[in-house]
C-alpha positions as CSV (number, residue, x, y, z in Angstrom):
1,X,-39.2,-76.9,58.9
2,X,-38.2,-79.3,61.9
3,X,-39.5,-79.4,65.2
4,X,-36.0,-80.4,67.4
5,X,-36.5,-83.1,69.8
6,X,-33.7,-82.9,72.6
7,X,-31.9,-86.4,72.6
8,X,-33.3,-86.9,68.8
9,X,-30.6,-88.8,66.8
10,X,-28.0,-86.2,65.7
11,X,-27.8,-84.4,68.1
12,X,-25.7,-86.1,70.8
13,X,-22.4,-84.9,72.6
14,X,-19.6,-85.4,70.6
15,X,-15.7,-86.1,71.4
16,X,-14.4,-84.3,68.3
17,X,-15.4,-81.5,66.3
18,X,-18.4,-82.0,64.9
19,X,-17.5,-82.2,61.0
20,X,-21.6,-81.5,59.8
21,X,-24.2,-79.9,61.8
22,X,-25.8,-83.6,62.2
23,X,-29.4,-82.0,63.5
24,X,-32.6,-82.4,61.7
25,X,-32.7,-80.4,58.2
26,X,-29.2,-79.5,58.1
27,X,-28.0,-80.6,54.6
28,X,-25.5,-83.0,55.7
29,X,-22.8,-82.0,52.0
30,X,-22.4,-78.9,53.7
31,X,-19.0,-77.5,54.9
32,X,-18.5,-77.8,58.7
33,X,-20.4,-75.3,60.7
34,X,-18.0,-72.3,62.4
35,X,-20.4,-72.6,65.4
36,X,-22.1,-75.5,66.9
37,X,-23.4,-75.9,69.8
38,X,-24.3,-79.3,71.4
39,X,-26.8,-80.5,74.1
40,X,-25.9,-76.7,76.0
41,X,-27.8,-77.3,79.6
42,X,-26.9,-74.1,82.0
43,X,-27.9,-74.2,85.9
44,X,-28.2,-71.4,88.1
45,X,-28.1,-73.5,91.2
46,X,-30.9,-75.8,90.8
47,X,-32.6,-74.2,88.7
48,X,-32.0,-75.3,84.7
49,X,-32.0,-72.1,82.2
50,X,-31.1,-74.0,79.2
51,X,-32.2,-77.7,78.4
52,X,-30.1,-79.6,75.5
53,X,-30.2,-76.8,73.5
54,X,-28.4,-77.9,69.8
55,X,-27.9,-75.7,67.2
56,X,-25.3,-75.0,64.2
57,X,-24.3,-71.3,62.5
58,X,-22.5,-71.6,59.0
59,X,-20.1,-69.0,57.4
60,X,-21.9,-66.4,56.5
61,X,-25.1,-66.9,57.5
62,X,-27.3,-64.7,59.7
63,X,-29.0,-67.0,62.6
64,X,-31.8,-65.4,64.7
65,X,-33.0,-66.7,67.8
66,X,-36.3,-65.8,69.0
67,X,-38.4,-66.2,71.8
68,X,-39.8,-64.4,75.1
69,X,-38.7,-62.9,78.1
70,X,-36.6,-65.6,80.4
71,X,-36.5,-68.0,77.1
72,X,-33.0,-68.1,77.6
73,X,-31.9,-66.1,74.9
74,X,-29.0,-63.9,76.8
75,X,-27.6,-66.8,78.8
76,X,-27.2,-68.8,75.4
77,X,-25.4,-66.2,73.9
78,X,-23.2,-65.0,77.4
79,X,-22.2,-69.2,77.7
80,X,-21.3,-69.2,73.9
81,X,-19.2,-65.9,74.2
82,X,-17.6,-66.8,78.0
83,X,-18.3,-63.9,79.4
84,X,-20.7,-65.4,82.4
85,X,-18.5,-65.7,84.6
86,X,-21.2,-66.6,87.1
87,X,-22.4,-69.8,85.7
88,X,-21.5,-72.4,88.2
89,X,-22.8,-75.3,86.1
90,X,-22.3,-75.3,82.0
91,X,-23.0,-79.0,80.5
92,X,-22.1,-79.8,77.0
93,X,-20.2,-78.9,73.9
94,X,-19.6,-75.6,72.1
95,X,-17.3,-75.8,69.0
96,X,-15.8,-72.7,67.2
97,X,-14.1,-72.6,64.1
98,X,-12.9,-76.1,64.9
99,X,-11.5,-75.8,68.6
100,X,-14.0,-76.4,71.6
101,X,-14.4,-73.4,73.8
102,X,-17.3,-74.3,76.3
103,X,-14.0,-74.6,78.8
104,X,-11.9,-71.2,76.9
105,X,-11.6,-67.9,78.9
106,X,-13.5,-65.5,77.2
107,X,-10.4,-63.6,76.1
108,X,-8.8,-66.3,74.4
109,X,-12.4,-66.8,72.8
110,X,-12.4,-63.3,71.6
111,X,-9.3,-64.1,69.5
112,X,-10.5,-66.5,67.6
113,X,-13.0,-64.2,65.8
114,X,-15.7,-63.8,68.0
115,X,-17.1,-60.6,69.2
116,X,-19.9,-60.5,71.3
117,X,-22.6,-57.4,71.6
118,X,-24.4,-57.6,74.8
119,X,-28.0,-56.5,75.5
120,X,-26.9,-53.6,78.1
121,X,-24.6,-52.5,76.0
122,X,-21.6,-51.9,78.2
123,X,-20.4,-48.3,77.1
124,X,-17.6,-46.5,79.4
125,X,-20.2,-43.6,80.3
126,X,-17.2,-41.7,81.5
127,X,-14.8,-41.6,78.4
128,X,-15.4,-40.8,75.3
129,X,-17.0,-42.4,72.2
130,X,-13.8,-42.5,70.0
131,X,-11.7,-43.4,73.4
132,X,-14.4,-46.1,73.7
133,X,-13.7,-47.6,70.4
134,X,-10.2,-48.1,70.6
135,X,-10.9,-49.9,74.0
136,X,-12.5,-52.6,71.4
137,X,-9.4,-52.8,70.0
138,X,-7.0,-52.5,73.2
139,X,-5.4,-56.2,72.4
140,X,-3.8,-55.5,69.2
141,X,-3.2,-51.8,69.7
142,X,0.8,-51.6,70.1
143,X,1.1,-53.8,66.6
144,X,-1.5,-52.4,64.8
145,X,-1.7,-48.9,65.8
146,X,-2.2,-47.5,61.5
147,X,-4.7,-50.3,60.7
148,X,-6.7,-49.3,63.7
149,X,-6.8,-45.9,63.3
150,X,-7.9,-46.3,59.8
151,X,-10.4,-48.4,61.4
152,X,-12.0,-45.9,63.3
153,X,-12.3,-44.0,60.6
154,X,-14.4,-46.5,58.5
155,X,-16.2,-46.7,61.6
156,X,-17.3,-43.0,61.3
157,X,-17.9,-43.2,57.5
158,X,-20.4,-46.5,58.6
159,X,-22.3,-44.3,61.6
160,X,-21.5,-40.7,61.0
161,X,-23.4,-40.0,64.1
162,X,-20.4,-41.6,65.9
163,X,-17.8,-39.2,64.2
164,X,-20.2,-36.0,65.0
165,X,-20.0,-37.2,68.6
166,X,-16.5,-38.3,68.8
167,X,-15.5,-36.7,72.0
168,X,-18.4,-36.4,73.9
169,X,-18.9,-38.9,76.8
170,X,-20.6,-42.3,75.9
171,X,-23.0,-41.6,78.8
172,X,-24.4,-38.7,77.6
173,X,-25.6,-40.9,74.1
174,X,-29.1,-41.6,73.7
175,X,-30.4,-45.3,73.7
176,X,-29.8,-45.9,70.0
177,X,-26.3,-44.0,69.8
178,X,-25.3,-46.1,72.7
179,X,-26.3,-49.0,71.1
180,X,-24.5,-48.3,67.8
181,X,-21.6,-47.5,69.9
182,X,-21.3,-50.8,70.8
183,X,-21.8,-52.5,67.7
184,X,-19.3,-50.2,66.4
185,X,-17.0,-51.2,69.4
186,X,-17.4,-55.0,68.7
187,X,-16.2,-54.3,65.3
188,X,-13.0,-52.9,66.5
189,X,-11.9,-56.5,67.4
190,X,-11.9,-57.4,63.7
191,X,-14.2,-60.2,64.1
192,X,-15.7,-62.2,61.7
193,X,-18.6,-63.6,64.3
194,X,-20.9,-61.5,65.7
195,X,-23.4,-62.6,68.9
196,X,-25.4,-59.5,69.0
197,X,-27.8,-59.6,72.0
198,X,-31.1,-57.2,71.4
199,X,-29.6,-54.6,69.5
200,X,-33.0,-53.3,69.4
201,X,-34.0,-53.4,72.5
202,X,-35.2,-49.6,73.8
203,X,-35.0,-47.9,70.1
204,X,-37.3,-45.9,68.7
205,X,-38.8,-47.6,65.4
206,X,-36.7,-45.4,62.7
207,X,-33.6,-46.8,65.0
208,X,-34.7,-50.5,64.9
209,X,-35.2,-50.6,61.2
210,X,-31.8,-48.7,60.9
211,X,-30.1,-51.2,63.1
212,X,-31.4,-54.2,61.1
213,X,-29.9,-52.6,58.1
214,X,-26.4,-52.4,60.1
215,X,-27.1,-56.0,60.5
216,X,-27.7,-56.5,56.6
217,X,-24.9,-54.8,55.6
218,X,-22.7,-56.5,58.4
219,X,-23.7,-59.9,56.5
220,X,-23.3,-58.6,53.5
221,X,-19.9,-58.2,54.3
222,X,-18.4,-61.6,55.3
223,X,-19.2,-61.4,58.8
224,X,-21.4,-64.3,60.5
225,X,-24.2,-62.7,62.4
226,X,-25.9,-64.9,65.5
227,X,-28.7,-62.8,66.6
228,X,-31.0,-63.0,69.7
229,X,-34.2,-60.5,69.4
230,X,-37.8,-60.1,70.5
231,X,-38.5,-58.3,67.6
232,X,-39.1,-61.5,66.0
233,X,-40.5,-60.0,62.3
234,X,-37.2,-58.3,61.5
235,X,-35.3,-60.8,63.2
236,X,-36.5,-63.6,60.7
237,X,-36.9,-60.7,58.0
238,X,-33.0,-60.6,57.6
239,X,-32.4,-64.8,58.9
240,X,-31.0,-67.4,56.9
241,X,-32.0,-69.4,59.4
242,X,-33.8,-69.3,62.6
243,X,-34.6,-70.9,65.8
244,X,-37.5,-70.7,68.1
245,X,-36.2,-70.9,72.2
246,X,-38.8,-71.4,75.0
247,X,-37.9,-71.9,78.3
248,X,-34.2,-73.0,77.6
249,X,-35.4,-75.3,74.7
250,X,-35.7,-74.6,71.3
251,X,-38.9,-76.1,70.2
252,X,-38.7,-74.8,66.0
253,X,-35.9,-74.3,63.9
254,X,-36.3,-73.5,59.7
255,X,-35.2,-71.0,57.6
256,X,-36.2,-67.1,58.6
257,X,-39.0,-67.4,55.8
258,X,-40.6,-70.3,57.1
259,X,-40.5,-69.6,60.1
260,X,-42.7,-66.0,59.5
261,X,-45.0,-68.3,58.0
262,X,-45.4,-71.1,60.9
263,X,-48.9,-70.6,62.1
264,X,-47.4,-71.0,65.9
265,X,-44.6,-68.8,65.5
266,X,-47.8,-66.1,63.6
267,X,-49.4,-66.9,66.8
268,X,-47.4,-66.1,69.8
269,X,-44.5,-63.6,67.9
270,X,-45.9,-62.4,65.0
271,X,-49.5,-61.0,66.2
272,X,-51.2,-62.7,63.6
């Protein structure tokens, strides 16, 4: 496990794609990363949220991101996804599948494979679940109108609490349906990246181990999972790989196994 050191060799901006992930541990005979993110700094006004943050996700791999509240977890995921539109001032690179999209409209981001789960959630409380789900689909709903219907059906089979619900009004979901809603709803883009932003946040412990498993089974899949959480044991439970973010830097970065073990991560995440 490696400490990262921002401005550490490796881990510079870059005019191309980076072809490896080029940071410290990352076996450099492995296939180009489908994410990397390079010296990411973020400003609202003066104020910096993220500082040089680096940081690579391979095919297939789930990536957790830990850390506490204000750590900068959200705004790393909102910059990578494009959907913070506020953010006056974004410095550095973000490369996806091969194209550079720190500059992309999050649309045009969207159709490249990525779908992004935020922490709020973000149901239409006013229409219905299944009405809800085909909005997740809404781009490629006058080609594909069969596929996605067939779709929402594998979406019942996978959260059968979806298909029991299927015309009642998202905002009349508890806190875990809600949540699965929009899991559910992300998938309906047919990505093959997920950012999912505290999918446990406000569940009920039999929810939050069942939404880890959605996670597992996600991965076991295909689909590349980037995963922000404080619940940082089942976060680095289910990680390939994890990072460690305080206060818009990320100060450790191993695999999920070593990171359980770290005696500073044990101290301030994992109550020991």
């Amino acid at each position: 496990m490696t400490p990262l050191v921002p401005g550490a060799p490796g881990v510079s901006v870059s005019q191309e794609a980076p072809l490896f992930g080029g940071l410290v541990g990352v076996d450099p005979t492995r296939e180009r990363p489908i994410l990397s993110v390079r010296d990411l700094e973020v400003f609202y006004g003066a104020a910096r949220a993220l500082r040089g943050v680096s940081f690579d996700v391979y095919q297939g791999e789930i990536v957790s991101i830990i850390g506490g509240n204000g750590a900068g977890k959200s705004t790393t995921m909102r910059t990578i996804s494009g959907v913070y539109e506020l953010l006056k001032s974004v410095k550095g690179q973000i490369w996806f599948k091969g194209q550079r999209i720190d500059q992309m409209a999050c649309h045009k981001i969207a159709r490249l494979g990525m779908a992004h789960v935020p922490e709020d959630r973000r149901v239409f409380p006013q229409s219905s679940v299944e009405d809800n789900l085909l909005l997740g689909a809404y781009r490629r709903f006058k080609k594909e109108r069969r596929r996605i219907r067939a779709e929402v059906d594998d979406v019942y089979d996978r959260f059968p609490v979806l298909a029991e619900r299927r015309h009642r009004a998202a905002g009349l979901l508890s806190g875990g349906e809600q949540q699965m809603l929009a899991i559910a709803r992300g998938l309906m883009s047919n990505p093959d990246f997920l950012l999912m932003d505290e999918p446990s946040l406000g569940l009920a412990p039999i929810l939050v181990r069942e939404m880890f498993e959605i996670v597992n089974d996600l991965a076991a899949e295909g689909k590349t999972i980037l995963i922000v959480e404080q619940m940082a044991v089942q976060a680095l439970e289910i990680a390939d790989r994890a990072y460690v973010l305080e206060s818009g830097v990320i100060t450790i970065e191993g695999t999920g196994q070593e990171l359980v073990e770290d005696p500073r991560v044990k101290e301030a995440y994992l109550g020991a």
